[in-house]
KOLTORZA-122732 format. One record per residue (C-alpha): residue number from 1; residue in three letters; x, y, z. Coordinates in Angstrom, 2 decimals. Example, Ala and Ser with C-alpha at 12.3 -4.5 7.8 and 13.67 -1.06 7.14 Angstrom:
2
+-----+--------+---------+---------+---------+
| num | residu |       x |       y |       z |
+-----+--------+---------+---------+---------+
|   1 |    ALA |   12.30 |   -4.50 |    7.80 |
|   2 |    SER |   13.67 |   -1.06 |    7.14 |
+-----+--------+---------+---------+---------+
***
This chain:
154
+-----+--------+---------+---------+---------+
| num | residu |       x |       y |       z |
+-----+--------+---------+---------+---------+
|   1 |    UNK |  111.70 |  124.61 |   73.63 |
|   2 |    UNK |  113.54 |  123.50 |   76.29 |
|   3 |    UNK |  112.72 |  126.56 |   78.40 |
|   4 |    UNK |  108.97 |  125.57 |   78.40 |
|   5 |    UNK |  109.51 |  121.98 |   80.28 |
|   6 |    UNK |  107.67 |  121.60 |   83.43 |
|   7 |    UNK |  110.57 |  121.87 |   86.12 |
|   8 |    UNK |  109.85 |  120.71 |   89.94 |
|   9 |    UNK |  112.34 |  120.23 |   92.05 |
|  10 |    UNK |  112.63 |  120.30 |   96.20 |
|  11 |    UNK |  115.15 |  123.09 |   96.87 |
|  12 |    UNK |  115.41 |  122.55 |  100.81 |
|  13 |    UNK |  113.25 |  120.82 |  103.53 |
|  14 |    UNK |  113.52 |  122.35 |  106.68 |
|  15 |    UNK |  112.34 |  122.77 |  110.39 |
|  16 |    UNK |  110.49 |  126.25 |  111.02 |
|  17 |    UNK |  109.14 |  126.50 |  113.95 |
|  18 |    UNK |  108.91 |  124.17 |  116.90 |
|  19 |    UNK |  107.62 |  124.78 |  120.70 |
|  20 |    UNK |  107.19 |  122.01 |  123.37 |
|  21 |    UNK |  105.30 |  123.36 |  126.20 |
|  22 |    UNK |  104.59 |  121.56 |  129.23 |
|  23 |    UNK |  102.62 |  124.29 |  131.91 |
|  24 |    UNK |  101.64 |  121.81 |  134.56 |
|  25 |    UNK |  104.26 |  119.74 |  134.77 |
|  26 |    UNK |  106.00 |  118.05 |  137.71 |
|  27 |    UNK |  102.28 |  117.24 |  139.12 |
|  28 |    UNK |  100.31 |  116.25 |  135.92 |
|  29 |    UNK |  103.22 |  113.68 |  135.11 |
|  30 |    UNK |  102.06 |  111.44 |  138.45 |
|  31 |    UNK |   98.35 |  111.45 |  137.02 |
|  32 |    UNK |   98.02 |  107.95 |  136.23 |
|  33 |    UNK |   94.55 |  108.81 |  133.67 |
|  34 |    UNK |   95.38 |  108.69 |  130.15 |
|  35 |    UNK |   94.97 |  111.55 |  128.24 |
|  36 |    UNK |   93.27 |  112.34 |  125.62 |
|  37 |    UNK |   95.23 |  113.58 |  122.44 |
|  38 |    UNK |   94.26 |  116.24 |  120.13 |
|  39 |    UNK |   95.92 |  116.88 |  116.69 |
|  40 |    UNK |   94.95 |  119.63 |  114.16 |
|  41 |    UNK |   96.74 |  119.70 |  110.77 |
|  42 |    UNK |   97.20 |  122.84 |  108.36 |
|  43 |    UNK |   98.78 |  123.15 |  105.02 |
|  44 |    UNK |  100.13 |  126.52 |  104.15 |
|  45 |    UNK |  101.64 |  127.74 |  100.50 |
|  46 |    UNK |  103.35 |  130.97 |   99.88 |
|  47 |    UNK |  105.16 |  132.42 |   96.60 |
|  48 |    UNK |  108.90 |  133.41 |   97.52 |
|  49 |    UNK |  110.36 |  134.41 |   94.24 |
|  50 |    UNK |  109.69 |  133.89 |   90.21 |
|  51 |    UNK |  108.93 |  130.17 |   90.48 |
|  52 |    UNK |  109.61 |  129.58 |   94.15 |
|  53 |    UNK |  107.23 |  128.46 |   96.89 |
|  54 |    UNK |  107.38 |  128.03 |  100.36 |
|  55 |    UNK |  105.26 |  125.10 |  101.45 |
|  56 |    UNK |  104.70 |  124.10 |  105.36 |
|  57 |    UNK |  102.49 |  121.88 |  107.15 |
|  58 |    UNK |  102.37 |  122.22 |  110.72 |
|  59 |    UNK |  100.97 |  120.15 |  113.54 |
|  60 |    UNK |   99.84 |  121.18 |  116.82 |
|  61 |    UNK |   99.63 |  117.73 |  119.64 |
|  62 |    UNK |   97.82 |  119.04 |  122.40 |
|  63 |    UNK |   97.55 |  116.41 |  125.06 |
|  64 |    UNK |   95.05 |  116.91 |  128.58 |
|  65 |    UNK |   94.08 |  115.07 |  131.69 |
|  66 |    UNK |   90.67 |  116.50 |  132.87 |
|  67 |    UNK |   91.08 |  120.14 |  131.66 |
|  68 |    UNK |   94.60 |  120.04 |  131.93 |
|  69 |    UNK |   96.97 |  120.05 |  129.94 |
|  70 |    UNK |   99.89 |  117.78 |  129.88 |
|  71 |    UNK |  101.67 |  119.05 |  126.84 |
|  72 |    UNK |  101.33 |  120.58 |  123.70 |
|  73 |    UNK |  103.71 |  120.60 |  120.60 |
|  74 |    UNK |  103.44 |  123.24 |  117.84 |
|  75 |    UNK |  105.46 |  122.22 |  114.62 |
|  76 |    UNK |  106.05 |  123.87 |  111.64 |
|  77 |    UNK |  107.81 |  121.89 |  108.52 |
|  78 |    UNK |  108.50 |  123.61 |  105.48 |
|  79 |    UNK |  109.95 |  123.41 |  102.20 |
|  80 |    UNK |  111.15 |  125.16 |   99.47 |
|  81 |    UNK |  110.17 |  124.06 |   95.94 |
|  82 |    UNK |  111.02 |  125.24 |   92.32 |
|  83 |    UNK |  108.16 |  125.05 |   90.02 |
|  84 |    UNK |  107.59 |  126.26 |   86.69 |
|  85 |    UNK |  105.51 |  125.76 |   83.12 |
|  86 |    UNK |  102.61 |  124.11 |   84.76 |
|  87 |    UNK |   98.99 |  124.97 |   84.06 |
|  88 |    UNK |   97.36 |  127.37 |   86.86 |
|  89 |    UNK |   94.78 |  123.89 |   88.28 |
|  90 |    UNK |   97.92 |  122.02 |   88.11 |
|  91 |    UNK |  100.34 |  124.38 |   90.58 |
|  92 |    UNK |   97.49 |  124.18 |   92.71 |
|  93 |    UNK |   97.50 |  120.37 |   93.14 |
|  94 |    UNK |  101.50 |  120.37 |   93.19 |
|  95 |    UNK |  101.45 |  122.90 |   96.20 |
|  96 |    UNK |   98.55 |  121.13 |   97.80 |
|  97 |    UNK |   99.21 |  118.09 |   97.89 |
|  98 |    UNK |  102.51 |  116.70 |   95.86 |
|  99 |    UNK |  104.61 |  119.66 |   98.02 |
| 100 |    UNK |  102.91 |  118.33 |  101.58 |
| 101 |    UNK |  103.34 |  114.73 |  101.44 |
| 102 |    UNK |  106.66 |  115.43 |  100.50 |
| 103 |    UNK |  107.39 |  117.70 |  103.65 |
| 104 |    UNK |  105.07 |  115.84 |  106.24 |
| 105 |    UNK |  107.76 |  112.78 |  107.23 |
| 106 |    UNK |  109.76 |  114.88 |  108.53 |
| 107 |    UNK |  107.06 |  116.96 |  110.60 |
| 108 |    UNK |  105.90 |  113.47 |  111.65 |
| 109 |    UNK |  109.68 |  112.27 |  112.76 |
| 110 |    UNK |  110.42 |  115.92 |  114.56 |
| 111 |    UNK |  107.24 |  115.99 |  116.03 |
| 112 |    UNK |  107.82 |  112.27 |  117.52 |
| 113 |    UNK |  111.24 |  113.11 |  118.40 |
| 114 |    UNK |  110.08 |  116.54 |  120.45 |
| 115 |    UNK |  107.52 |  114.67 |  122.55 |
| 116 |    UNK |  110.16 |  111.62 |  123.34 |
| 117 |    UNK |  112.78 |  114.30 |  124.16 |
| 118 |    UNK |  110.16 |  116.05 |  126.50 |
| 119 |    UNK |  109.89 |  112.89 |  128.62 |
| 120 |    UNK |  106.96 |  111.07 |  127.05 |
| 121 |    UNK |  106.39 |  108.01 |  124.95 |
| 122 |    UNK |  106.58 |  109.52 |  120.91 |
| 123 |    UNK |  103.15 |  110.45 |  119.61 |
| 124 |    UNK |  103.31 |  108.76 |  115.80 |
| 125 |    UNK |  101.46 |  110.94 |  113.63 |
| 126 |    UNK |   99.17 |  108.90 |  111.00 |
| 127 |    UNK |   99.39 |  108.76 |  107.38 |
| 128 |    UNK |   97.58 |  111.61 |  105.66 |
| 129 |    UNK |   95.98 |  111.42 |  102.44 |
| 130 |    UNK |   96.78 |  115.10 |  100.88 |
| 131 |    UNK |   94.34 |  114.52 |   97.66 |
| 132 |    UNK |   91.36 |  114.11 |   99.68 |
| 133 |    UNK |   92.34 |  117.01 |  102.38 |
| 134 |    UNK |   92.74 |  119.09 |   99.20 |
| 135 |    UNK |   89.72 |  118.28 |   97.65 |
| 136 |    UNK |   87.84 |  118.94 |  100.92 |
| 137 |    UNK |   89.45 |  122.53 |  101.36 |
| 138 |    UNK |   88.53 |  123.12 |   97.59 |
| 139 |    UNK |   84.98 |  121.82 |   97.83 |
| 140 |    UNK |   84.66 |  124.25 |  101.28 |
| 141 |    UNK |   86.27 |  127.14 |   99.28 |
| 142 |    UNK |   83.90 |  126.34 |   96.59 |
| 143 |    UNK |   80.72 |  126.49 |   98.96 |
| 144 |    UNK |   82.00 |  129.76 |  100.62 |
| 145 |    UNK |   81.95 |  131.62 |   96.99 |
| 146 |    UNK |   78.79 |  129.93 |   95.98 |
| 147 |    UNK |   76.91 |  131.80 |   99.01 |
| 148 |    UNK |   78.76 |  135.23 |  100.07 |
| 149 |    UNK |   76.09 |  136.53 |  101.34 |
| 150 |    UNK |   75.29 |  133.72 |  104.38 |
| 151 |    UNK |   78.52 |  134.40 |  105.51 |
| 152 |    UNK |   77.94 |  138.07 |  106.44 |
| 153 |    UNK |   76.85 |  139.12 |  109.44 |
| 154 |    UNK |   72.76 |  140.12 |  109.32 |
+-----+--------+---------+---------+---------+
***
């Protein structure tokens, strides 16, 4: 019976992508206007093998004077998790939101290190609650089936 215990275990945690782009720099760095800061936030899980996911959350920190912009950071964190024997509505919640708030510190810590590195003061990501972003995406998911036919095109 052994063979039948729920496993989960975090295989590797790892940077995957990562781009710090700064297209108007020296001149936008003498603006002395704050800027405003915009941060989107996806979660992303993939089977890799029997049992094996690949989970990333990435962040993209796009930061803009006026209309321009001042930089903008594109992260990808990912991890690599061994899960087996759990119910199908259980692997769900794992990947979506056990899997991603073990992965996003360290998006938050590269992402803060990338913008310091780039010249600027860190941007700290906040503290995301993965239940209710789950919930949310299941709820819109749930919507979206409920009416197929609104979402073609007439």
């Amino acid at each position: 019976m052994a063979d039948q215990d729920p496993v989960f275990q975090i295989q590797r945690v790892y940077l995957k992508e990562s781009s710090l782009e700064q297209p108007n720099s020296p001149a936008i760095l003498l603006e002395q206007e704050q800027p405003s800061v915009d941060i989107q936030l996806g979660v992303q899980a993939n089977p890799v093998a029997d049992g094996i996911y690949e989970v990333s959350v990435t962040a993209t920190v796009h930061t803009k004077i006026k209309d321009k912009t001042v930089f903008l950071v594109e992260a990808k964190q990912a991890g690599i998790f061994e899960i087996r024997n759990l119910p199908q509505e259980q692997l769900g919640q794992i990947l979506g939101i056990a899997c991603p708030q073990i992965v996003y510190p360290y998006l938050r810590g590269n992402v803060a290190d990338q913008i310091q590195r780039g010249g600027f003061p860190p941007v700290h990501l906040t503290e995301i609650n993965f239940q209710a972003m789950y919930e949310q995406q299941q709820q819109a998911e749930a919507a979206k089936a409920a009416a197929p036919e609104a979402a073609l095109p007439q």
